[in-house]
C-alpha positions as CSV (number, residue, x, y, z in Angstrom):
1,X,0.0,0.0,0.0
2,X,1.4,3.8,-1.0
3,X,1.7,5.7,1.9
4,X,-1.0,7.2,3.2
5,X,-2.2,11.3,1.8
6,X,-2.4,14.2,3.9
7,X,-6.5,13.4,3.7
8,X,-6.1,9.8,5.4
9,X,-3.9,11.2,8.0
10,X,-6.0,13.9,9.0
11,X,-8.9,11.2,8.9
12,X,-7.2,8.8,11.1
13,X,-6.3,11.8,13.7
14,X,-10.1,12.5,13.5
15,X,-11.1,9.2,14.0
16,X,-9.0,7.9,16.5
17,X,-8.4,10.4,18.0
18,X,-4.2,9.8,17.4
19,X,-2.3,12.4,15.3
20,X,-0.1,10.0,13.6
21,X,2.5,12.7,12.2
22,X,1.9,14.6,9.1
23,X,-2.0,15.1,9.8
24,X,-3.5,18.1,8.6
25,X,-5.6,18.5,11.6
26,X,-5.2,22.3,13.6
27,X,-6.2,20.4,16.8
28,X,-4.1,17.2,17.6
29,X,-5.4,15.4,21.0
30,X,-3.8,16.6,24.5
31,X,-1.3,14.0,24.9
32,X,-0.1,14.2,21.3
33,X,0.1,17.8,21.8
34,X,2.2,17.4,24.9
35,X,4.8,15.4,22.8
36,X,3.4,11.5,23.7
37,X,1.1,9.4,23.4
38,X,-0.5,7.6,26.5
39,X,-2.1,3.8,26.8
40,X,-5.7,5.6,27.3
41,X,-5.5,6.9,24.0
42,X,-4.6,3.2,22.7
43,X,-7.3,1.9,24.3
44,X,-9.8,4.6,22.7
45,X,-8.1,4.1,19.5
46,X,-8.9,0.0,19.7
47,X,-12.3,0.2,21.2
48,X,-12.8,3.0,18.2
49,X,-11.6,0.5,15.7
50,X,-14.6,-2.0,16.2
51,X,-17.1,0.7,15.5
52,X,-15.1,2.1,12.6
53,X,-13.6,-1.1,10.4
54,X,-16.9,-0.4,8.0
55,X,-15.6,3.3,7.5
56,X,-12.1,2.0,7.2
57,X,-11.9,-0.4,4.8
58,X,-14.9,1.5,2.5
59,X,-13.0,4.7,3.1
60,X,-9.2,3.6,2.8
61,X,-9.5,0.1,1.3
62,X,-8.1,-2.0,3.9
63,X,-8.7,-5.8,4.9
64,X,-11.6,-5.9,7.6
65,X,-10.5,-9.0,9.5
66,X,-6.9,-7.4,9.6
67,X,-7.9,-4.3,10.6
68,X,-9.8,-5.3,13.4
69,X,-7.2,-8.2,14.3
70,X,-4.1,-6.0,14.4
71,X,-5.3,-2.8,16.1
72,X,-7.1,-4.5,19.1
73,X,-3.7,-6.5,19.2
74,X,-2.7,-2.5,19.8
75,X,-4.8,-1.6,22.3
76,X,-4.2,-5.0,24.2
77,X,-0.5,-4.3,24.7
78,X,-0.6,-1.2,25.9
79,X,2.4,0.0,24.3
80,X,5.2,2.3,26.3
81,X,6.0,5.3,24.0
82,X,4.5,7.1,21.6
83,X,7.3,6.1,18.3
84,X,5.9,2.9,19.0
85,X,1.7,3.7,19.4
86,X,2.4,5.9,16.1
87,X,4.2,2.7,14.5
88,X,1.3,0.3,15.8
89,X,-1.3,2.2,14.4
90,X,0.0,2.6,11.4
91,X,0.5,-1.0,11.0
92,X,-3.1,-1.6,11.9
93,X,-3.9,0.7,8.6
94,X,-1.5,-0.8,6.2
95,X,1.2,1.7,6.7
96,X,3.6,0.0,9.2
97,X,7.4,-0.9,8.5
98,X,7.5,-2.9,5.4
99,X,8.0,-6.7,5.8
100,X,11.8,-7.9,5.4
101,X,12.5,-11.5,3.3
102,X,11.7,-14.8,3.9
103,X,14.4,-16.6,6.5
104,X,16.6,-18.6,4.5
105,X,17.0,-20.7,7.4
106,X,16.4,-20.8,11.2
107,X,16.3,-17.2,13.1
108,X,18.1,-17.3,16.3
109,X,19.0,-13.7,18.7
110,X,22.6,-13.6,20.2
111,X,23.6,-11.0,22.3
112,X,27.0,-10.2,23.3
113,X,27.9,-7.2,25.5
114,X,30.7,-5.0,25.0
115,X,32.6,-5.1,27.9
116,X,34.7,-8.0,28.1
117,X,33.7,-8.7,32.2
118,X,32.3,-10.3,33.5
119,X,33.5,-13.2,31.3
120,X,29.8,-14.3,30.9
121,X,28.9,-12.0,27.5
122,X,25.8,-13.6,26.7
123,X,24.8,-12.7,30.0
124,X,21.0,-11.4,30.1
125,X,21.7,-9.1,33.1
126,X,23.2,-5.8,32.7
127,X,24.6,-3.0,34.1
128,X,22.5,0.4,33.3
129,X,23.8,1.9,30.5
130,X,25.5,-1.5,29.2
131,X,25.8,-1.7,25.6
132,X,25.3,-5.2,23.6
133,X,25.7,-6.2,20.2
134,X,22.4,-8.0,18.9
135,X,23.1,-10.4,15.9
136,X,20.1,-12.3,14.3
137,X,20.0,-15.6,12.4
138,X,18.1,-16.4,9.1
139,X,18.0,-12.9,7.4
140,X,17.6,-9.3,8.1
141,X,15.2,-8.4,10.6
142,X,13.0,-5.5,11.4
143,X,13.6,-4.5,15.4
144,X,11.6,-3.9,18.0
145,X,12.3,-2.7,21.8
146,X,10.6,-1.5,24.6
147,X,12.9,0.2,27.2
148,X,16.0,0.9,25.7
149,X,17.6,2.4,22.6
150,X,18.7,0.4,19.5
151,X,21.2,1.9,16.5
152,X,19.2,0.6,13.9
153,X,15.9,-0.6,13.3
154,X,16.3,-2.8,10.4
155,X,19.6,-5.8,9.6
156,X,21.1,-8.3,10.9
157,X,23.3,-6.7,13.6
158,X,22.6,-4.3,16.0
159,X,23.9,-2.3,19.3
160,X,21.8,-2.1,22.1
161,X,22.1,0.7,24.8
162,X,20.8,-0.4,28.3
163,X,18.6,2.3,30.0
164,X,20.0,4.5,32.2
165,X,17.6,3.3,34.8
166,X,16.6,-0.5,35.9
167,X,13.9,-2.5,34.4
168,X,13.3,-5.2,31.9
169,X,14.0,-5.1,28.4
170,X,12.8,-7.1,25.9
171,X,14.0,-7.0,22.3
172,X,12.7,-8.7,19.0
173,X,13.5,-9.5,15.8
174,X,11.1,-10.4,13.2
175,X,12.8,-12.2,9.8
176,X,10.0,-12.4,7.2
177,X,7.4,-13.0,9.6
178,X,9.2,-15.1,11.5
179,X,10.3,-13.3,15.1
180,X,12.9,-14.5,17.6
181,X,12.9,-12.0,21.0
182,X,15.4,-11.5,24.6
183,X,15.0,-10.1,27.4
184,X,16.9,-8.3,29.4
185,X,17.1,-7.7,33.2
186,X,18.7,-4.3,33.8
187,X,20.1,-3.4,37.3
188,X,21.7,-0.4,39.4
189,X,24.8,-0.8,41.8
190,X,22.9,-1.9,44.3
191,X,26.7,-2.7,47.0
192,X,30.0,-1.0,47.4
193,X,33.0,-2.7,48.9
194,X,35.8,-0.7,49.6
195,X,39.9,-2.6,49.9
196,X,42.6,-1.2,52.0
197,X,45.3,-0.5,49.8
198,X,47.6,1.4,52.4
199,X,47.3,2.9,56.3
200,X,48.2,5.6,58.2
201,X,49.1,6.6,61.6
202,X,50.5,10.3,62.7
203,X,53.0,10.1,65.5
204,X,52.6,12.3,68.9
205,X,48.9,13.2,68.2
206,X,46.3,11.9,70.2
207,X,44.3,8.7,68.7
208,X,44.1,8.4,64.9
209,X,43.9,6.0,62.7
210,X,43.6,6.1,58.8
211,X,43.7,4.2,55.5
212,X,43.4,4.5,52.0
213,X,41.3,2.0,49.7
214,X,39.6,1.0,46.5
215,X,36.2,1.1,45.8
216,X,34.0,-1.5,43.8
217,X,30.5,-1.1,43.1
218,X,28.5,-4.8,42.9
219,X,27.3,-6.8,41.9
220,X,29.4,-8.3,40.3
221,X,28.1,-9.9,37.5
222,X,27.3,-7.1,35.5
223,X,29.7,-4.0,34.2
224,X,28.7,-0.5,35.7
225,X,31.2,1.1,33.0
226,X,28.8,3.4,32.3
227,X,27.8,4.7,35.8
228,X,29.5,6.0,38.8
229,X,28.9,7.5,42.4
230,X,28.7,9.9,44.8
231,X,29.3,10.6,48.5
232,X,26.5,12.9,50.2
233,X,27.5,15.0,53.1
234,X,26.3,13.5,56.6
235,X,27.5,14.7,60.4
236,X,29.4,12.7,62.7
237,X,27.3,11.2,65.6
238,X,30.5,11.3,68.7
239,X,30.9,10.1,72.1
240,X,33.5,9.9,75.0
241,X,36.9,11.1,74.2
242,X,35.3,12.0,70.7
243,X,32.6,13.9,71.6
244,X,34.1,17.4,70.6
245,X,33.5,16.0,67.1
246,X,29.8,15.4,67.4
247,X,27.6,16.8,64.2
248,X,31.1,17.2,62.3
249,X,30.3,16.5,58.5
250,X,32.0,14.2,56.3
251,X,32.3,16.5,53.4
252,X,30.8,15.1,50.1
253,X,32.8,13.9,47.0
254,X,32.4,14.8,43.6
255,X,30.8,12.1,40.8
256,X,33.1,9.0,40.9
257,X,32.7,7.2,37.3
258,X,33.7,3.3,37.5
259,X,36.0,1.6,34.7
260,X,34.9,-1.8,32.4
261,X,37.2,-3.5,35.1
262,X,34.8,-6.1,36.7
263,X,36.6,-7.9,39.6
264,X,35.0,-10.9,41.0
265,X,33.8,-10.9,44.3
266,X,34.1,-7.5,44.5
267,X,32.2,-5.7,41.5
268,X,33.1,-2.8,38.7
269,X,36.1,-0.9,39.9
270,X,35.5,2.5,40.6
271,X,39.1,3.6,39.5
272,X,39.4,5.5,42.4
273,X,40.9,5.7,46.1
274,X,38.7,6.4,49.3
275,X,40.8,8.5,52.1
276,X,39.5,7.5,54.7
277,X,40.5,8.9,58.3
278,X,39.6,9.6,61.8
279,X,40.8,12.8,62.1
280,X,42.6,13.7,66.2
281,X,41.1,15.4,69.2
282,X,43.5,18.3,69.9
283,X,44.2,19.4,73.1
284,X,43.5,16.4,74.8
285,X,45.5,14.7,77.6
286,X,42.8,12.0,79.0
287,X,43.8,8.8,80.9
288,X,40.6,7.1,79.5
289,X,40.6,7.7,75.8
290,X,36.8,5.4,75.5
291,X,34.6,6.7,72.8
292,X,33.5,6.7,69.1
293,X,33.0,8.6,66.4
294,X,30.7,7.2,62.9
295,X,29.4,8.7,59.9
296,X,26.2,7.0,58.2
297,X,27.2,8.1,54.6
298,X,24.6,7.6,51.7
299,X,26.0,6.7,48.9
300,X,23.9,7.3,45.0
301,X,24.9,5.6,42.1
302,X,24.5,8.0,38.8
303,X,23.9,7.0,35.0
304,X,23.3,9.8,32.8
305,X,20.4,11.8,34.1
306,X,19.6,8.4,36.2
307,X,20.1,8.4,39.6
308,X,19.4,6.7,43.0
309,X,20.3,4.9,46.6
310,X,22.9,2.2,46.8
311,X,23.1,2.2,50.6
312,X,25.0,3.5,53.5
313,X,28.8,3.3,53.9
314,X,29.3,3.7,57.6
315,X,32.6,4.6,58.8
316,X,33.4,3.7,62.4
317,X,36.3,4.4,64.4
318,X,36.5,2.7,68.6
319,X,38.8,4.3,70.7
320,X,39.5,2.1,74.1
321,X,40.8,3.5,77.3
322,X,43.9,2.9,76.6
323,X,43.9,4.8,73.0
324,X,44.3,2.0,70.8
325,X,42.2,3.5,67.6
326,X,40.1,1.2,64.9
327,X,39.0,2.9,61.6
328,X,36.6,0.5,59.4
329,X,34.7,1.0,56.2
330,X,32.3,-0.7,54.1
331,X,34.5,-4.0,54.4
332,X,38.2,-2.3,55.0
333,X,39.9,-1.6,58.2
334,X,42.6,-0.8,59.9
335,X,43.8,-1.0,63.6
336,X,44.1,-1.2,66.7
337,X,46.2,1.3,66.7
338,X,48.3,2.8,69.8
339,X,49.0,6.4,70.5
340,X,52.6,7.3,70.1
């Protein structure tokens, strides 16, 4: 079928309510005015169709049976955006993406994802913002996705782009007619580990302890290449010798992005050092040096404009009476350590 006139659009957009693009109508509905087009107006659309398939196929020609078949199939799947309401409906009217060849032999979906770890690249869980390489079997293919971003819509090999949210995914390739579909379970840094890499102690002030370390957001079997994190600013809650530091803040870091370095057991590296330290009570000369000093710090993973909680890295340091000083963070620690 040609594609459709100016007239048919403007019809359709009159009838169903759905400005399919390129209608001549002054007054599109609300939600295609506002720049979508929402599972309500689906619904109209289908309901519409079984009072309309007499206008339709006397007005435009088309099929009855697969007029009415095709766009209650529409309205029953309640589609997510409006690229693919607009693409529905005009494959309910004839005007959809043409059919590609025949299969010339069985049509099978791979996926492989670009990062090279975790060493499982077929994997079906992914990291938010993961890319994968989509190869069908049999023939081009016309694609499909709800969820995520493809680079093409049509061939036999295409690059997926996780959201930068989590959700599920599902992808599909249709060969001639003949459709083979994934899907996908998308997830956000969800732990963080941190690993001492080195310590330090500062001679003739009162307790301290301190360590630097590496940071890994999990899990692990996924890549978080394409996100990162944060550190919000929290106060200190303080007691005993410590208590002078009560309601001091952490101070916040700046965005932390992660490398395609997956490490297992651990999770994406974070390419990036934590300085962690207890800080020292000056003026002090106590014979009990008892107390405590912690900071409950949120941490937020980021992806693009996506954002959200991974948890709380609290960092703890125990002074006992005698001074001996214990610094610990999510997983790393260092200490006892004695005043010197």
């Amino acid at each position: 079928m040609p594609n459709p006139t100016p007239e048919q659009l403007a019809w359709v957009a009159r009838t169903f309510g759905i400005d399919l693009g390129g209608a001549t109508s002054s007054t599109p509905p609300s939600s295609a005015a506002a720049g979508f087009i929402t599972a309500s107006d689906v619904k109209y659309a289908a309901t519409t169709v079984k009072n309309v398939v007499g206008d339709i196929t006397s007005e435009i020609g088309i099929a009855t049976e697969k007029v009415t078949q095709t766009a209650l199939g529409i309205g029953d799947s309640l589609v997510e955006t409006g690229e693919k309401v607009q693409e529905g409906v005009k494959g309910a009217l004839g005007w959809g993406t043409p059919p590609t060849a025949a299969p010339t032999g069985p049509v099978t979906l791979t996926s492989q994802t670009e990062a090279t770890s975790p060493a499982n690249r077929a994997r079906l869980k992914l990291g938010v913002g993961e890319r994968v390489t989509l190869t069908v079997t049999g023939g081009a293919a016309n694609w499909t996705i709800s969820g995520a971003k493809l680079s093409a819509k049509a061939g036999t090999v295409v690059t997926m782009t996780a959201p930068i949210r989590p959700g599920t995914v599902t992808v599909t390739a249709d060969v001639g007619g003949t459709t083979a579909s994934l899907t996908f379970n998308v997830v956000a840094p969800s732990t963080m580990l941190l690993e001492r890499t080195s310590t330090e102690h500062y001679n003739g002030i009162p307790p301290n302890a301190g360590m630097r370390a590496s940071v890994y957001l999990g899990p692990d079997d996924v890549n978080f290449g394409a996100a990162g994190f944060v550190e919000d600013e929290i106060s200190a809650k303080a007691s005993g010798s410590w208590r002078d530091k009560n309601g001091e803040g952490h101070s916040p870091g700046p965005f932390l992005p992660c490398s395609d370095t997956v490490v297992a057991g651990k999770g994406s590296d974070a390419n990036a050092t934590d300085h962690c330290w207890s800080g020292y009570i000056p003026g002090l000369n106590l014979t009990d040096w008892t107390g405590q000093i912690s900071w409950r710090i949120p941490w937020h993973w980021q992806c693009g404009s996506g954002a959200g909680l991974i948890g709380y890295a609290t960092q703890l340091v125990v002074t006992d009476a005698a001074g001996n000083t214990t610094i610990s963070k999510a997983g790393a620690s260092y200490g006892p350590v004695a005043i010197s």
